[in-house]
C-alpha positions as CSV (number, residue, x, y, z in Angstrom):
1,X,84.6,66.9,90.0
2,X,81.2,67.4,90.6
3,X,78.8,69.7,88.9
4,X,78.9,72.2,92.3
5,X,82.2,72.5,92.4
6,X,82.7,73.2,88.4
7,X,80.2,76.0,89.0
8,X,82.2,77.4,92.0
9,X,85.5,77.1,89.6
10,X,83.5,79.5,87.1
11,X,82.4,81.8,89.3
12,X,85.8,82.5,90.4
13,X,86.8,83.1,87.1
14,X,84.7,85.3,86.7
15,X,86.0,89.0,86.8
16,X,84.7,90.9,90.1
17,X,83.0,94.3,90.2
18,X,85.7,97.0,91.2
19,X,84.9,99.6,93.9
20,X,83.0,103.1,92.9
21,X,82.4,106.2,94.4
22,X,84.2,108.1,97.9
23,X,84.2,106.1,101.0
24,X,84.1,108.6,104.3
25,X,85.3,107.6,107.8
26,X,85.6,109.2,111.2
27,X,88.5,107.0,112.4
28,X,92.0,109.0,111.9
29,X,94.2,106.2,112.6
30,X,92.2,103.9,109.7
31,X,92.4,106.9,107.1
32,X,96.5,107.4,107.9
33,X,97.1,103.7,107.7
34,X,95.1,103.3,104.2
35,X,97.1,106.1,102.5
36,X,100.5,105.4,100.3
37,X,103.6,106.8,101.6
38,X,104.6,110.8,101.3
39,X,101.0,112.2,101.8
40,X,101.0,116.0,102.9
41,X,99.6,116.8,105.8
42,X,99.0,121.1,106.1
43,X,98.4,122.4,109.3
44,X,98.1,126.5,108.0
45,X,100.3,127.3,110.7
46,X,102.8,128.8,108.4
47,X,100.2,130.7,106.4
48,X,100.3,134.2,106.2
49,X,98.1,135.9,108.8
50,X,95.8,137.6,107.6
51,X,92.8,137.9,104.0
52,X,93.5,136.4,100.8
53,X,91.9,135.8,97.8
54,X,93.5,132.2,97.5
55,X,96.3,131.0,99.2
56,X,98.7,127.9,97.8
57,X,100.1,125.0,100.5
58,X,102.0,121.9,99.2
59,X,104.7,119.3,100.0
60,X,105.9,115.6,98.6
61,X,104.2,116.3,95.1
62,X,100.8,117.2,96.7
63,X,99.6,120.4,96.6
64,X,96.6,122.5,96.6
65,X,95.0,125.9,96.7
66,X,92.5,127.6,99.2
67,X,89.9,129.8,98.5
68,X,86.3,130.8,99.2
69,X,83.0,130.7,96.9
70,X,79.4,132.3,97.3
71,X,77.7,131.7,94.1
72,X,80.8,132.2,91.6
73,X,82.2,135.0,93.7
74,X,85.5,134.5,95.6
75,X,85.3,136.7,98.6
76,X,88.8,135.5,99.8
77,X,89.4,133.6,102.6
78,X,91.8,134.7,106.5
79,X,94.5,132.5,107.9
80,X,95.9,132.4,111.0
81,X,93.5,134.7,112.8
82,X,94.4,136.2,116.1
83,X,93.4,134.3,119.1
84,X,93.5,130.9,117.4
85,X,96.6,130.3,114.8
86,X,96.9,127.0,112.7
87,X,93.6,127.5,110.3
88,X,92.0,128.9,107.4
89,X,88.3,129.7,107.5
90,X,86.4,132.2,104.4
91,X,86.9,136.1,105.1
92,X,82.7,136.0,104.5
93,X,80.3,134.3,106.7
94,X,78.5,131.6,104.9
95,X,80.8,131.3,102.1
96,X,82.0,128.0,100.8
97,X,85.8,127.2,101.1
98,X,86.9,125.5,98.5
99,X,90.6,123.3,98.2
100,X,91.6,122.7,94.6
101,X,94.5,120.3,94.3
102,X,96.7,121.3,91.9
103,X,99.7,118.1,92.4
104,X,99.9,114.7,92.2
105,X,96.5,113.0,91.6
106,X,94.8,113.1,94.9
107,X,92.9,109.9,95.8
108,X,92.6,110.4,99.2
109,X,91.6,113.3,101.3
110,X,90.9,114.0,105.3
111,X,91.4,116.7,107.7
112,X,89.4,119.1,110.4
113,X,86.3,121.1,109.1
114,X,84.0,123.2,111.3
115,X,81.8,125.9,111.5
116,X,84.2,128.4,113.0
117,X,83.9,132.4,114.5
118,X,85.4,135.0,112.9
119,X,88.7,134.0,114.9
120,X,88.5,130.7,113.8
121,X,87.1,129.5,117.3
122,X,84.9,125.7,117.2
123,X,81.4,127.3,116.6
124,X,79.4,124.0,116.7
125,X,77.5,124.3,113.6
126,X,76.4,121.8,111.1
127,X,78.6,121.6,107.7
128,X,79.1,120.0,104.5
129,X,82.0,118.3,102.5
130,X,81.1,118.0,98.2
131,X,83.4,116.1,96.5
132,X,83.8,116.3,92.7
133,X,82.3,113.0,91.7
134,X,79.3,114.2,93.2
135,X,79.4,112.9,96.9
136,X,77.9,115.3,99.8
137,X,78.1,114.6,103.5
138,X,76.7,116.3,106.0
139,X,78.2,116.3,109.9
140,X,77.8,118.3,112.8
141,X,81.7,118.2,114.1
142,X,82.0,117.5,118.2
143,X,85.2,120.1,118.2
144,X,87.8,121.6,116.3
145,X,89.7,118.5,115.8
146,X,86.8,116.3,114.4
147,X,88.6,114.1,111.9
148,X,86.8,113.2,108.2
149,X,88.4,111.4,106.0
150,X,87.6,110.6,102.4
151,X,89.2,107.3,100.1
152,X,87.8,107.1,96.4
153,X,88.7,105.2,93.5
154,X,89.1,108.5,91.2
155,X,91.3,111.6,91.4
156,X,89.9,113.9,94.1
157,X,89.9,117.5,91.9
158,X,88.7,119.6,95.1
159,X,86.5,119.6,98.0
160,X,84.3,122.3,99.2
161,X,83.4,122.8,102.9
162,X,79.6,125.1,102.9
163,X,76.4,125.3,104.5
164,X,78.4,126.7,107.8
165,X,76.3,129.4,110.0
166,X,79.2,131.5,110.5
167,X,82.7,130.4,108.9
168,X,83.3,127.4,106.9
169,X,87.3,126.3,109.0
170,X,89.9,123.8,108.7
171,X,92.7,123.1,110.7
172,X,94.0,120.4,109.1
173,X,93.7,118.8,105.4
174,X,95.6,116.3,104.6
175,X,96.2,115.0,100.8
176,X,97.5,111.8,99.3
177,X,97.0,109.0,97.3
178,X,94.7,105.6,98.8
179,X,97.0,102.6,98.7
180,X,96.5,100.1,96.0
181,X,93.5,97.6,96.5
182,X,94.1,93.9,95.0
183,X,93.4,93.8,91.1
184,X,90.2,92.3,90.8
185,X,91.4,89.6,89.1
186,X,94.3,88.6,91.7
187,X,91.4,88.3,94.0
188,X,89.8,85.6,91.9
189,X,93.2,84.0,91.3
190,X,93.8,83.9,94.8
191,X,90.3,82.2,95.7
192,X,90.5,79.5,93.3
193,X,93.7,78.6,94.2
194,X,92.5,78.0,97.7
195,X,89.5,76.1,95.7
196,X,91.9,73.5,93.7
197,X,93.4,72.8,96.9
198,X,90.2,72.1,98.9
199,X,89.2,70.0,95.8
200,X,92.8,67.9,95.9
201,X,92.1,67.2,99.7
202,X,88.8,66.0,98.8
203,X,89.9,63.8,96.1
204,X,92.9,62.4,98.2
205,X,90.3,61.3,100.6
């Protein structure tokens, strides 16, 4: 074995560096297909019309409240409001609204957020999603159904939707759990396995 190939052998052995932080993508399709089986997805459409000062939505062990927050203050949030049914926005302009999952750990996290009117109409505005391991992104959504998605390697305790012009809207959140990665080490078992065998091949000849 030459001295190359013994250094491969103990890199591979070496454990890998796992994955940190949230990951945050556009594509719909890619976010479903990452996600373990019997994630919620919550439309509002069976929300009570009408203000709230939180309202509770759930299913397949997920589960999670809505509510609004302007500097410690919870203003209350409207679902369903006439002309547009099938969201939840704040009952405040420029209020943050907040989702608080209160179910199975949440690992993964997507949906429709907008800057909405007071009917919870696409208003075109700029907004931001803050996640609680610190991660803030910034978007300015092309239309009502504007898909973000989030994956992260930690439970997901909430995610706030602020910094809209009018009303901080979703249409759609879903909740789940990300699909298990490869253990680090199964990965490095994996690749020197294919490594021994390239090495047998190369002895052979």
């Amino acid at each position: 074995m030459t001295q190359r190939l013994r250094l491969l052998l103990i890199l591979l052995l070496l454990p890998l560096p796992a994955g940190a932080g949230t990951t945050i993508t556009s594509n719909e399709s890619a976010f479903l297909a990452a996600l373990s089986p019997g994630y919620h997805a919550e439309n509002f459409t069976a929300a009570p019309p009408g203000s709230a000062l939180s309202l509770s939505f759930g299913g397949g062990g997920f589960a999670f409240t809505a509510s609004a927050d302007a500097a410690g203050t919870n203003n209350g949030i409207f679902a369903n409001p006439s002309g547009l049914p099938g969201n939840v926005q704040t009952f405040a302009s420029g209020d943050s609204l907040v989702f608080t999952f209160t179910g199975a750990p949440v690992t993964a996290v997507g949906g429709y957020f907008y800057d909405g009117d007071n009917v919870g109409n696409f208003g075109g505005g700029a907004i931001t999603l803050s996640f609680t391991d610190g991660t803030l992104y910034s978007f300015t959504p092309t239309s009502s159904a504007d898909f973000r998605g989030a994956l992260s390697d930690t439970p997901i305790l909430s995610l706030t939707l602020s910094g809209a012009s009018q009303y901080a809207t979703s249409a759609l959140l879903i909740s789940g759990s990300a699909a298990a990665a490869p253990e680090p080490s199964s990965g490095a078992l994996i690749l020197l396995s294919f490594s021994l065998l390239a090495l047998r091949r190369q002895r052979r000849r």
